[in-house]
C-alpha positions as CSV (number, residue, x, y, z in Angstrom):
1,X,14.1,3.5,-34.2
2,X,11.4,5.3,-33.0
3,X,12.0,6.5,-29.6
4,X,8.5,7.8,-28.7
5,X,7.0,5.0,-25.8
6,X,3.1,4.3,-26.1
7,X,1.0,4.6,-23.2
8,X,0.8,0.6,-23.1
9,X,4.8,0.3,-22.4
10,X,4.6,2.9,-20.1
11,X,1.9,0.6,-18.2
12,X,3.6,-2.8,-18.7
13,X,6.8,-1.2,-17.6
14,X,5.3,0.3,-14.4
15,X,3.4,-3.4,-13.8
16,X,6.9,-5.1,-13.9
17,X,8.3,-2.6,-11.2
18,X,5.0,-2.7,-9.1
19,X,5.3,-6.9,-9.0
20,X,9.2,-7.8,-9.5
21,X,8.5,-10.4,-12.1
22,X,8.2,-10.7,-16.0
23,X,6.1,-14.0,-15.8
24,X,3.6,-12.2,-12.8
25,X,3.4,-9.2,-14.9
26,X,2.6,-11.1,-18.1
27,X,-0.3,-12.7,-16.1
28,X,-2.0,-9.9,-14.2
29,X,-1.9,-7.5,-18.0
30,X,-3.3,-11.7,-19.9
31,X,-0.9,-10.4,-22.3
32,X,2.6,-12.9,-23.5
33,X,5.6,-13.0,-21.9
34,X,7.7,-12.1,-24.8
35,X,5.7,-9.2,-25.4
36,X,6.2,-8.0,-21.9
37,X,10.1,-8.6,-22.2
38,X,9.9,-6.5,-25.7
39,X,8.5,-4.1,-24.5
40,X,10.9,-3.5,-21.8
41,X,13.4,-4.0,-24.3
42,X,12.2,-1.0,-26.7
43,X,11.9,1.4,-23.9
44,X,16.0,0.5,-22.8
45,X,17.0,0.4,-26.4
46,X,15.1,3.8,-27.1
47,X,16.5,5.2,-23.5
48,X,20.3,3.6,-24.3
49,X,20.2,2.6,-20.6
50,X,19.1,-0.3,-18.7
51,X,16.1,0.1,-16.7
52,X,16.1,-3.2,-14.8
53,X,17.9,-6.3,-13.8
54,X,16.8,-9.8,-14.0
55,X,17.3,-12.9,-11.3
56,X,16.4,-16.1,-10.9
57,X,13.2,-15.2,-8.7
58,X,12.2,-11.9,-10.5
59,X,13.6,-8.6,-11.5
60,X,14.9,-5.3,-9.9
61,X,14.9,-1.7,-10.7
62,X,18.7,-0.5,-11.8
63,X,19.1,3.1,-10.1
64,X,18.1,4.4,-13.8
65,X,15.3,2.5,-13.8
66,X,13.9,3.9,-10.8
67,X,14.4,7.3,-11.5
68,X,12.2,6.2,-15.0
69,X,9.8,5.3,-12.6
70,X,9.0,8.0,-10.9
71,X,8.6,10.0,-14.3
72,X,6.7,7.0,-16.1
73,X,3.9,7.2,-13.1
74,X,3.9,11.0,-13.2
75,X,3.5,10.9,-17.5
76,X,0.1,7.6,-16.7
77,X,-0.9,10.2,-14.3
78,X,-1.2,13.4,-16.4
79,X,-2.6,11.1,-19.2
80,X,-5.0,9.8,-17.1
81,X,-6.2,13.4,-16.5
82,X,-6.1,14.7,-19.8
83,X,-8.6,12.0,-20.9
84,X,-10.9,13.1,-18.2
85,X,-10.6,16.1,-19.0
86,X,-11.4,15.0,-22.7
87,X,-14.8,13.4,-22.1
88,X,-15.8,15.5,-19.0
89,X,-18.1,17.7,-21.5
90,X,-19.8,14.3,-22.1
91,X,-20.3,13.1,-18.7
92,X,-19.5,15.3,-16.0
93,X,-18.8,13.2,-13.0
94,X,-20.7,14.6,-9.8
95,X,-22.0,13.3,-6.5
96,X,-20.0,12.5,-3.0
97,X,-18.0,9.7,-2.0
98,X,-17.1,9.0,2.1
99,X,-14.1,6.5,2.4
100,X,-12.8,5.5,5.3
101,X,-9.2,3.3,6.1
102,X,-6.7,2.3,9.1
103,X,-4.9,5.2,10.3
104,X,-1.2,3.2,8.5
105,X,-3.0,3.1,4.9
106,X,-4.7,6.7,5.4
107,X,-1.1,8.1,5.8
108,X,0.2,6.9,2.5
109,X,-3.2,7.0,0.4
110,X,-5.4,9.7,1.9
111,X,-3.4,12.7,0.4
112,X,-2.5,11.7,-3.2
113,X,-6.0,10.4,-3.3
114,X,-7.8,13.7,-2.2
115,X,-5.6,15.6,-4.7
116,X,-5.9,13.9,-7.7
117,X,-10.1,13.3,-7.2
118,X,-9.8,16.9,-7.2
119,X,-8.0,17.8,-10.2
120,X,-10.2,14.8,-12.5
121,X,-13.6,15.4,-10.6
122,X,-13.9,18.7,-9.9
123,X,-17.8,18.6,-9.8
124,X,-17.9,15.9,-7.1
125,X,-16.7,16.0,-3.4
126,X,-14.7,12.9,-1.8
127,X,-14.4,13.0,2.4
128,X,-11.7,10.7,4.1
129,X,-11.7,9.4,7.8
130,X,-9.6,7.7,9.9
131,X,-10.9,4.3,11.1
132,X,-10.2,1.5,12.7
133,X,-10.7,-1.8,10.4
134,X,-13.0,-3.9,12.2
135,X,-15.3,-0.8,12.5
136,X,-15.4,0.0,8.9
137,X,-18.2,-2.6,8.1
138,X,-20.7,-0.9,10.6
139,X,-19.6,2.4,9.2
140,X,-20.6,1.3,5.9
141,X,-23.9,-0.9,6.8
142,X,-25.0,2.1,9.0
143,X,-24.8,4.7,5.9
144,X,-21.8,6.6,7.9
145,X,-19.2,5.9,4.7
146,X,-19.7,4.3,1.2
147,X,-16.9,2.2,1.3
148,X,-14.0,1.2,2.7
149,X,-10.4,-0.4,3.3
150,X,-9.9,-3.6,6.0
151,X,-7.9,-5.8,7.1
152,X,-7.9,-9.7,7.6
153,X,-7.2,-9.7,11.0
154,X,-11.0,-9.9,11.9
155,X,-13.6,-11.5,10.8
156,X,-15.4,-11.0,7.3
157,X,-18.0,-8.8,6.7
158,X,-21.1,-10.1,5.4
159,X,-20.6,-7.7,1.8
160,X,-18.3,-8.2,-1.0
161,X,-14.5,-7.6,-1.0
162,X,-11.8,-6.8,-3.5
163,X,-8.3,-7.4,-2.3
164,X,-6.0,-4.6,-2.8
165,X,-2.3,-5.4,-1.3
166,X,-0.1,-7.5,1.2
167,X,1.5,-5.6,4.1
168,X,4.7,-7.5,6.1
169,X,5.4,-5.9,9.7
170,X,8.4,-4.2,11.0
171,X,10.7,-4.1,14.2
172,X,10.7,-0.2,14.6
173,X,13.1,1.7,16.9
174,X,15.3,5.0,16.8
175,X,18.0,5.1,14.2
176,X,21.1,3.5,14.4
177,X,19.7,0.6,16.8
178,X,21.7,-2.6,16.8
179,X,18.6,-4.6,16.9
180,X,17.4,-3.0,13.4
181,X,20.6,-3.2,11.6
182,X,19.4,-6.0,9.2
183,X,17.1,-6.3,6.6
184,X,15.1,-8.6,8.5
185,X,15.1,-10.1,12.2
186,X,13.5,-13.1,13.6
187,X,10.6,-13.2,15.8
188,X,12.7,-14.9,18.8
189,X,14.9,-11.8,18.9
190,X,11.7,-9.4,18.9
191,X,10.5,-11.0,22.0
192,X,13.7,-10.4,24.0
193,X,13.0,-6.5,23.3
194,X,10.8,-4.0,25.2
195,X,7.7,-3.7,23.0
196,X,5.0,-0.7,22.7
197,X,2.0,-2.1,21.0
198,X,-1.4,-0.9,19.7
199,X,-3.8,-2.6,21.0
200,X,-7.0,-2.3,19.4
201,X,-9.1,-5.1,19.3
202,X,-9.7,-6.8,15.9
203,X,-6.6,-5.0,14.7
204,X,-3.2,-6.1,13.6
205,X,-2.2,-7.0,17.5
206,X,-4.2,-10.0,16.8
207,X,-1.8,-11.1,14.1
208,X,1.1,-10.4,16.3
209,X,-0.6,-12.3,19.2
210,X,-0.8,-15.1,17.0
211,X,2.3,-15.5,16.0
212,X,4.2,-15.1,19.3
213,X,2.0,-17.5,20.4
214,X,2.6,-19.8,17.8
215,X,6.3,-20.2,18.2
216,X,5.4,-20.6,22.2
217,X,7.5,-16.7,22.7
218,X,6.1,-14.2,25.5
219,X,5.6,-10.5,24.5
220,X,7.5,-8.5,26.4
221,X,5.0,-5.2,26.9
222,X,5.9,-2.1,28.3
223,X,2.5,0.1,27.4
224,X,-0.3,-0.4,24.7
225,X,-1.6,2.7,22.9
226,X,-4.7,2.2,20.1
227,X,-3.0,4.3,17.8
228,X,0.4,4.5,16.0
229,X,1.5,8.2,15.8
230,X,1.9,8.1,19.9
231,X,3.8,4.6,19.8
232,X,6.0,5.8,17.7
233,X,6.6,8.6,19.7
234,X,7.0,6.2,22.6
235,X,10.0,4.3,20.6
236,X,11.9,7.8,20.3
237,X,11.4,9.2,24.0
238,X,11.4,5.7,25.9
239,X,14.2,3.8,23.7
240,X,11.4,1.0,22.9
241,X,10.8,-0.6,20.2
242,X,7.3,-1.4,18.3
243,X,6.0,-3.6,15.5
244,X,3.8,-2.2,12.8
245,X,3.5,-2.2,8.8
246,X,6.2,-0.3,7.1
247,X,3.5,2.0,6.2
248,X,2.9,3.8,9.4
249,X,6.4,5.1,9.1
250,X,6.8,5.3,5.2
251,X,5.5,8.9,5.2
252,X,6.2,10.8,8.2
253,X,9.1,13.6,8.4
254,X,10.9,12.1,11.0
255,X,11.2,9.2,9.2
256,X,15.5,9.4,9.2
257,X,15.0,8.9,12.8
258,X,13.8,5.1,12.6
259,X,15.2,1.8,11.7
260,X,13.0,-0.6,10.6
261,X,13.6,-4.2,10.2
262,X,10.9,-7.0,8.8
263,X,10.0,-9.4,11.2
264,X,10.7,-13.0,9.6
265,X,10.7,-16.8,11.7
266,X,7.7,-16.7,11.0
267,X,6.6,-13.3,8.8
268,X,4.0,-11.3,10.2
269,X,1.5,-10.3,7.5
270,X,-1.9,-9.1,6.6
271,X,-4.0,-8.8,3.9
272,X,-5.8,-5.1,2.9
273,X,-9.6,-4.9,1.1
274,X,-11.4,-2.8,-0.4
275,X,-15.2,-3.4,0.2
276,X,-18.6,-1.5,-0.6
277,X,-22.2,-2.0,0.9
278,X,-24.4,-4.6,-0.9
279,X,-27.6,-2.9,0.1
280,X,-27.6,-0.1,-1.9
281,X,-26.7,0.6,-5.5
282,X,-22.6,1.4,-6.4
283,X,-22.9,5.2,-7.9
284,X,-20.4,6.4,-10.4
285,X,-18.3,8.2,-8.1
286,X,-17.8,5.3,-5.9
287,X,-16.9,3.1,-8.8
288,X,-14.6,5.9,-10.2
289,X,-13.3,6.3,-6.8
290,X,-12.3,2.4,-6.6
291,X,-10.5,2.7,-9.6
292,X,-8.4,5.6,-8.0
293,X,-7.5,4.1,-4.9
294,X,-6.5,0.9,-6.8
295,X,-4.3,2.7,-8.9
296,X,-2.9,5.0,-5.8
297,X,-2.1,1.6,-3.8
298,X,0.1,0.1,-7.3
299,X,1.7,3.7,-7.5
300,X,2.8,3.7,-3.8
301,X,3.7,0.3,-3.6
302,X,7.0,0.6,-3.3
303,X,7.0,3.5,-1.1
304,X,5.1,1.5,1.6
305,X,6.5,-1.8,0.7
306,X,3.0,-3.5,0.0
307,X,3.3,-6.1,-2.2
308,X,0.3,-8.1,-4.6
309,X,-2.1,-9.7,-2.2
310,X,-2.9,-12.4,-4.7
């Protein structure tokens, strides 16, 4: 048997990890079912090992498979680059992109996204910033940034949006916390706790609001901080606890000092966006640059535990 993979099983394998399901994975590629489990089955059979496991509601990376992970996103990415590299003599890509995201999504995007723009576009200049999501339409209507990530939590902008990914929140608090032993933990314990919450308006607070609300619970607030990095800070010094996607914490160094547990009974969710002014024409780099961040989110999926917003 030939035990080279093509780029193709490479891509279906890494869709299958990215949404937990043969049937989903079948659906986003429009390719069969049987041909998705085939080619699953070649790279196993090639590899000797099993790569993943299968359940009732979907599949699961086997320890082997997720070490082929991590190598199968790293051989995409250097074949996306040597085909750039291929037809940059043909059409050099030049220009400069502004992008600007929440300060949670920035922390897990913003750095493999710089990097890689610069290794495939070395003749054109991308510049991040920090944002918070109900400002990111004005950014982009006022010319500040060409485009942008937001959240559901507000209200839509009047320009077009492509969803990107589906964040749950977390009970955060210091390691080895009683309260964040589980997996998950129900919304009537959270509200029991001493909570440090961001408050921005338009943010994800208003999601949280809702829900405590919803199932009639007070929120028990000991200070409100617009930004994460210092309520996290707060959870270590004070003892607290906070509630924020998994992706504020998924990248930080001190991250073996928290627990984290997802808040279910009800979930708390949102939905993430990428959207781009209508008023003026989409360059190159900005469509190249969507691409990238598209693909970035699907790679670091699993790191920051965003799942398919569709």
């Amino acid at each position: 048997m030939n035990k080279d993979f093509t780029i193709h099983q490479y891509r279906v394998f890494l869709k299958v990890a990215e949404l937990g399901s043969i049937t989903r994975t079948a659906n986003a590629l429009s390719i069969p079912q049987p041909s998705v489990s085939r080619s699953i089955s070649r790279i196993e059979s090639a590899l000797e090992v099993k790569l993943i496991e299968r359940f009732r509601e979907g599949i699961t990376l086997t320890p082997a498979g997720q070490q082929f992970y991590q190598h199968a996103l790293e051989a995409i990415r250097h074949f996306d680059l040597a085909r750039i590299a291929a037809i940059q003599d043909r059409a050099e890509l030049t220009g400069e992109v502004t992008l600007a995201a929440p300060e949670s999504f920035a922390g897990v995007v913003f750095v493999p996204l710089v990097s890689r723009f610069q290794e495939m576009y070395p003749h054109a200049r991308i510049r991040v910033m920090i944002s918070a999501s109900v400002l990111i339409p004005n950014l982009i209507d006022n010319g500040i940034v060409d485009m942008g990530i937001i959240a559901d939590t507000h209200s839509a902008p009047a320009m077009p949006t492509e969803a990107l990914c589906r964040e749950s929140f977390y009970l955060i608090s210091a390691r080895g916390d009683p309260h964040t032993a589980g997996k998950t933990t129900s919304l009537k314990k959270v509200a029991r706790l001493p909570l440090f919450l961001n408050a921005m308006r338009g943010g994800f607070r208003t999601r949280i609001n809702e829900a405590f609300f919803r199932e009639g619970l007070d929120i028990n607030v000991l200070a409100e901080i617009d930004a994460n990095e210092p309520l996290l800070d707060l959870v270590l010094e004070k003892s607290g606890y906070t509630i924020l996607p998994y992706s504020a914490v998924a990248t930080r160094s001190r991250m073996d000092k928290y627990s984290v547990s997802r808040i279910v009974s009800p979930e708390i969710s949102r939905n993430l966006k990428l959207v781009m002014t209508p008023s003026r024409p989409v360059s190159q780099v900005c469509r190249q640059t969507s691409s990238l961040v598209k693909r970035i989110v699907a790679e670091t999926s699993s790191k920051a535990k965003w799942v398919n917003a569709g």
